[in-house]
N, C-alpha and C positions, 0 to 999 in steps of 0.2 A: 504493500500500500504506500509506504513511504516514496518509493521510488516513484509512483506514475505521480502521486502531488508534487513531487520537486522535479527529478529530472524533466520529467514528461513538460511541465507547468514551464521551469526554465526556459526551457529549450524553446519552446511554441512565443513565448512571451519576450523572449532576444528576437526571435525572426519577426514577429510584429515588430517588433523596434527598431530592427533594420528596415523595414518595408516602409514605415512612417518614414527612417531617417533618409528613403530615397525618393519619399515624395518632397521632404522637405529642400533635398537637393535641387529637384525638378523645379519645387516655387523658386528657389533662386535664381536660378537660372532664366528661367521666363518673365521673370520680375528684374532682371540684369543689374543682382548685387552679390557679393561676394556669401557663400552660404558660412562662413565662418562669424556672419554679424546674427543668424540663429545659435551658433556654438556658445557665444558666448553670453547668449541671454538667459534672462532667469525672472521670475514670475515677482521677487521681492528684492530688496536691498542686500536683506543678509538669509537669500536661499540660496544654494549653489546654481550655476550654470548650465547648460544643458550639457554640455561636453561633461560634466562631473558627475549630472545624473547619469548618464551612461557608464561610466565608468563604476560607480558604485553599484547600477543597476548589475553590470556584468560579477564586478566581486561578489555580490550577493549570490548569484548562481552559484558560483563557483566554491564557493567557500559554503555556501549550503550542504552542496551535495559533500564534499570532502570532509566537512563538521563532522556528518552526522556517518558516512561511511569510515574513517579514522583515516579517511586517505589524503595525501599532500595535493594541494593544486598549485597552480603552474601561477607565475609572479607574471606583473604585469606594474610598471615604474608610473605610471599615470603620466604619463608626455606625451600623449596623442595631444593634435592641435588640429588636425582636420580632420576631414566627413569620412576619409579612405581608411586612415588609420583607427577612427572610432568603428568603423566596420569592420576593418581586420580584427579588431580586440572582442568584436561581440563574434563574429566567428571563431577566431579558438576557441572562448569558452563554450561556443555549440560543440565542437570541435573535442573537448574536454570530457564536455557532458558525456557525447555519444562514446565512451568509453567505459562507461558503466550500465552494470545489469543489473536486475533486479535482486540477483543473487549476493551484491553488494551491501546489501542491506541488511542481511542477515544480521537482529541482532540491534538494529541502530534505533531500536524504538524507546529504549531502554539505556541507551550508551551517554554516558553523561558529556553534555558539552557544553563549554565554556570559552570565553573570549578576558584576555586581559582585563579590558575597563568593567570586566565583571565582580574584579576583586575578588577570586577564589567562589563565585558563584556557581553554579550552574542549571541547565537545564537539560532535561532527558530529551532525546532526539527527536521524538512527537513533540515534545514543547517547542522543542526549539524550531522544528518545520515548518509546527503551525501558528507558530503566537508572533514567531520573530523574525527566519527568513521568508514566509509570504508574501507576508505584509510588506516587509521591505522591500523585494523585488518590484510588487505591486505597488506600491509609493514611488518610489524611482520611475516607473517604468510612465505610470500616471502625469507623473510630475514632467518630465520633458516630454510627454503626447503634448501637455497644458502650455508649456513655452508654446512647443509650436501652435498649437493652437492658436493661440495668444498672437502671433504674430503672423498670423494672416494664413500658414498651411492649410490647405484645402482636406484635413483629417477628422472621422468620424470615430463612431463607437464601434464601427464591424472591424475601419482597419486596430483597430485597439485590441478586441477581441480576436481577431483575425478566423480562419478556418475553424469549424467545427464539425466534428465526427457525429456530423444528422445521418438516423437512423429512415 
């Protein structure tokens, strides 16, 4: 179960955000301004950037799935500055994802995880999938849809949601 809420969830929810971040390219371009003046915008004074929500959106994945399976993920120095490079980083970690199986989880529902600024805290691996990296993914993920939004990107709710497995 763990597995298909996060990797599965991950996975689908970076490729929405790539798909967004190529329609976001597309308004630039047809609006003839540089798409690094979306990168660098941000919905308040002291929210991060859209370039930073990606970035954290994609740690979130990444470090979700490796929390909760006890496995290392792959570093990533945050120095993307443009649209190519913010797309190379959300594909390795698809890239990452798709390197675990279900059978990785054996175990993680119960496996206790924690983060430094927890101060010796933690939370068991269903806590932590469902209370802590969802949510975040989904906030990050949310939150530079809403930049672009916000700045004129012609994006909805389906590209948000993207595909779904209708019966």
């Amino acid at each position: 179960m763990l597995y298909d809420i996060t990797v599965t969830q991950y996975s689908k929810m970076l490729g929405n955000l790539s798909a967004i971040l190529d329609k976001a390219a597309h308004y630039a371009e047809t609006k003839k301004f540089n798409v690094e003046v979306l990168l660098n915008s941000r919905l308040a004074p002291d929210q991060f950037n859209l370039t930073r929500q990606i970035q954290i959106a994609c740690d979130t994945a990444k470090f979700g799935a490796a929390r909760v399976t006890g496995k290392e993920a792959p570093s990533h120095p945050d120095t993307e500055t443009t649209l190519a490079e913010l797309q190379a980083r959300i594909k390795t970690v698809q890239d990452y994802l798709a390197t675990f199986t279900p059978a990785d989880f054996a175990g993680a529902e119960e496996r206790h995880v924690s983060q430094p600024r927890w101060e010796g805290k933690y939370l068991t691996g269903s806590e932590f999938a469902i209370q802590h990296s969802l949510p975040n993914i989904y906030f990050h993920i949310t939150t530079a849809y809403s930049i672009l939004r916000n700045n004129g990107v012609d994006v909805g709710k389906k590209d948000y949601l993207g595909n779904m497995p209708l019966k």
